[in-house]
C-alpha positions in Angstrom: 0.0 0.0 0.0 3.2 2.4 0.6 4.5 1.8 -2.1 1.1 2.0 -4.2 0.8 5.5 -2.6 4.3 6.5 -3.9 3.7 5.3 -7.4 0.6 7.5 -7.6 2.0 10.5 -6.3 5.0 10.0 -8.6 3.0 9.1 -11.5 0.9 12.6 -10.4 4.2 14.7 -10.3 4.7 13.6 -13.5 1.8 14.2 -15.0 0.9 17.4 -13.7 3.3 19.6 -16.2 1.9 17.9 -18.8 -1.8 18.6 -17.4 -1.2 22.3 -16.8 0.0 22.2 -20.4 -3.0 20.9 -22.0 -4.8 23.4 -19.9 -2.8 26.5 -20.6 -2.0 26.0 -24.5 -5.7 26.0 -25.3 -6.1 29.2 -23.1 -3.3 30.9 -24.7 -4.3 30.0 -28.2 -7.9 30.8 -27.3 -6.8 34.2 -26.3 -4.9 34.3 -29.4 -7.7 33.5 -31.8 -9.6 36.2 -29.2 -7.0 38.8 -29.9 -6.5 38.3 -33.8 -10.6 38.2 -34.5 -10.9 41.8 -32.5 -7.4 43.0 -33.9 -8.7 42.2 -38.0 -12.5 43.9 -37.0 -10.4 47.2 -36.0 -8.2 47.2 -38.8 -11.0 46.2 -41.5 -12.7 49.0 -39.9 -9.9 51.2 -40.1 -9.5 50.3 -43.8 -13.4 51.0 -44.2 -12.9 54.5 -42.5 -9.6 55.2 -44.7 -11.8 54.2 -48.0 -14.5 56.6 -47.2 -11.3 59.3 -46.4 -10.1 58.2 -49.7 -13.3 58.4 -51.4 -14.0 61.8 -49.7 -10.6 63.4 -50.3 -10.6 62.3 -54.0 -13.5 63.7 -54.4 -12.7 66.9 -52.9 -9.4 66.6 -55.4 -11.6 67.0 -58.3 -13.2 69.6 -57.2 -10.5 72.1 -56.6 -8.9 70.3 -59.9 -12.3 71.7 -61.5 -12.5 75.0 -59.8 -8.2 75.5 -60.5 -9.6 74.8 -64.2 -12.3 77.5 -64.2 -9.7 80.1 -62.6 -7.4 79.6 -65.5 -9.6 79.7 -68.1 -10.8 83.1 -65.7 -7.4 84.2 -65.8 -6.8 83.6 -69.7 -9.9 85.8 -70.1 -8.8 88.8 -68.2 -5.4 88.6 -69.3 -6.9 89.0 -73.0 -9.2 91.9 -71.8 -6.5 93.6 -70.0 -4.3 93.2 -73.1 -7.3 94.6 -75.2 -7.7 97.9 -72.8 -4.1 98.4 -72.9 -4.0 98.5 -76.6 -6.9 100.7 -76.9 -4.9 102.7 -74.3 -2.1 103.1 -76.5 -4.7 104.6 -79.6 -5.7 106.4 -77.5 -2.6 108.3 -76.7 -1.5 108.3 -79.7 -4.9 109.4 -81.2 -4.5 112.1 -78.1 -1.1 113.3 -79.8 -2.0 113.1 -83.1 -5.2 115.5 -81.9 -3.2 118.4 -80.1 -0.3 118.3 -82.9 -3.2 119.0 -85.4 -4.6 121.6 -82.6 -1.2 123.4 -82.5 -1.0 123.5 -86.5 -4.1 124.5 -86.6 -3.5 127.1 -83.7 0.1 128.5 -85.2 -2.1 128.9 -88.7 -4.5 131.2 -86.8 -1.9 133.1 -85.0 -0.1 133.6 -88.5 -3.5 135.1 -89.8 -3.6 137.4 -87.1 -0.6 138.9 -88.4 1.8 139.5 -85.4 2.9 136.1 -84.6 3.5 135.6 -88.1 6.0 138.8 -88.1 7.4 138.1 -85.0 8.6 134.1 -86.1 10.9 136.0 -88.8 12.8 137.6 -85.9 15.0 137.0 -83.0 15.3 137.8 -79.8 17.7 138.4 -77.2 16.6 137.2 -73.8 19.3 137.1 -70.8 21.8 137.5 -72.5 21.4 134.9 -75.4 19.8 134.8 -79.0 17.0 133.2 -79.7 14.7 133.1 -82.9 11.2 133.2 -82.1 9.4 130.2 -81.1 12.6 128.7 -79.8 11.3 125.9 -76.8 14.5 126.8 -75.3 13.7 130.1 -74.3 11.6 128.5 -71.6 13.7 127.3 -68.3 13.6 123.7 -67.8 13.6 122.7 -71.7 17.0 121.7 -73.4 17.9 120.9 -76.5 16.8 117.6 -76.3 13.3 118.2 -74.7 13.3 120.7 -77.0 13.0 117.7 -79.4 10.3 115.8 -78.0 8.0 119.0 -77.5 8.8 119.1 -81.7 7.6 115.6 -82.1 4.5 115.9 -79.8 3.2 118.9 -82.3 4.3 121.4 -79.7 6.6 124.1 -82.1 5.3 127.0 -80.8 5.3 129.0 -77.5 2.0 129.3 -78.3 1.3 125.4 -78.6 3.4 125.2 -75.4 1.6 127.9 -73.6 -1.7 125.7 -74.5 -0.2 122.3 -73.3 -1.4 121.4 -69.8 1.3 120.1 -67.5 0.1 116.5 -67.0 0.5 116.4 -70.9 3.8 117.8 -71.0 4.5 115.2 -67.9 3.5 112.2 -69.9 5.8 113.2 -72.7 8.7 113.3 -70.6 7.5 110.4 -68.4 7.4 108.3 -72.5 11.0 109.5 -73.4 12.2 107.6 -70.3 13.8 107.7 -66.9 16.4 110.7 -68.1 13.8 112.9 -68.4 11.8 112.0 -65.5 14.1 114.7 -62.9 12.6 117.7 -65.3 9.1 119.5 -64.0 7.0 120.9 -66.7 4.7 122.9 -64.9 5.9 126.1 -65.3 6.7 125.6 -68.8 3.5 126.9 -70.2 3.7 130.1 -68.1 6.8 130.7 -69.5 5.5 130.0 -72.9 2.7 132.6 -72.5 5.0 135.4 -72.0 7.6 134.8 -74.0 4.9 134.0 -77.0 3.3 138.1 -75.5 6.8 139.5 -75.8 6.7 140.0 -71.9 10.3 139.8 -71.4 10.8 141.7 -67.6 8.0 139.1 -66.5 9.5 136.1 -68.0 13.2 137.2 -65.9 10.8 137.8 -63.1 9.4 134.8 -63.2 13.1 132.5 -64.4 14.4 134.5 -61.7 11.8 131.9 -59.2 13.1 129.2 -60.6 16.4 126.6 -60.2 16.3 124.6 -63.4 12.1 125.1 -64.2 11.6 124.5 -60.5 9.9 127.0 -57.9 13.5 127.6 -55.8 
């Protein structure tokens, strides 16, 4: 019976890592399956939530592709209208030139049939100093030579066509030759113009004498 007693208990001992075994394999691998069933549901779900994303953001994707389409063609549009105002800008200008040239022709052709003027351009004049013939641009503080040019080819031969021409005009004539002629201020120039054009020579010093290069000092 001792020795019956010792068998079993042996035989136990022996058996029980095995038992435990059999017990805790199945739990583990039941946990397992446990774990790996919840852990695929949250990732198909996360793949169901990422296809709707997807679907959403590729959908939003078109639409700015759409909208970014419709700006362009937007864009296209205005550039071709702004293109189309600037060039009837430009006729406009030079249809504005082409006016006031033909206004100081026609203006000079009066002023000859009034008789003075038309006297007075065979003449010269001395004026501080220096010789002018009449209708010389240069008579008028501020205009050079080369100004002198530009009035010529705006129409503007005349002190009378000068003394006619606003400011801004004369400004937009320099402001077209380029950044040389962009230090000069016109807008005492047709002042001038107006005496020198009414032989009013003490006013004309008077008034240069105001002045540091056509400037107000």
């Amino acid at each position: 019976m001792f020795f019956a007693h010792i068998f079993l208990q042996s035989t136990f001992q022996q058996d029980l890592p095995v038992g435990l075994a059999l017990c805790i394999v199945p739990a583990i691998l039941g946990w397992l399956a446990a774990y790996s069933y919840y852990k695929v549901g949250s990732l198909r779900t996360q793949v169901t939530n990422l296809t709707t994303e997807n679907g959403d953001l590729t959908a939003k994707v078109a639409k700015l592709t759409e909208e970014g389409t419709d700006l362009r063609v937007k864009l296209t549009q205005a550039d071709a209208q702004i293109e189309n105002l600037n060039e009837q800008l430009r006729k406009a200008k030079n249809d504005l030139i082409i006016c006031e040239a033909d206004r100081n022709v026609l203006n000079s052709k009066l002023a000859e049939g009034q008789g003075k003027p038309a006297q007075a351009k065979q003449e010269s004049i001395t004026f501080a100093g220096v010789k002018y013939k009449w209708d010389d641009l240069k008579i008028v503080e501020g205009v050079g030579p080369k100004i002198a040019e530009l009035l010529n080819a705006a129409g503007i031969n005349s002190w009378l066509a000068l003394s006619e021409t606003a400011p801004e005009r004369l400004r937009e004539i320099l402001d077209a030759a380029g950044p040389n002629y962009n230090i000069h201020e016109p807008a005492t120039w047709p002042e001038q113009a107006r005496l020198a054009n009414a032989a009013d020579w003490d006013a004309l010093k008077t008034l240069q004498a105001a002045l540091d290069g056509g400037r107000p000092e």
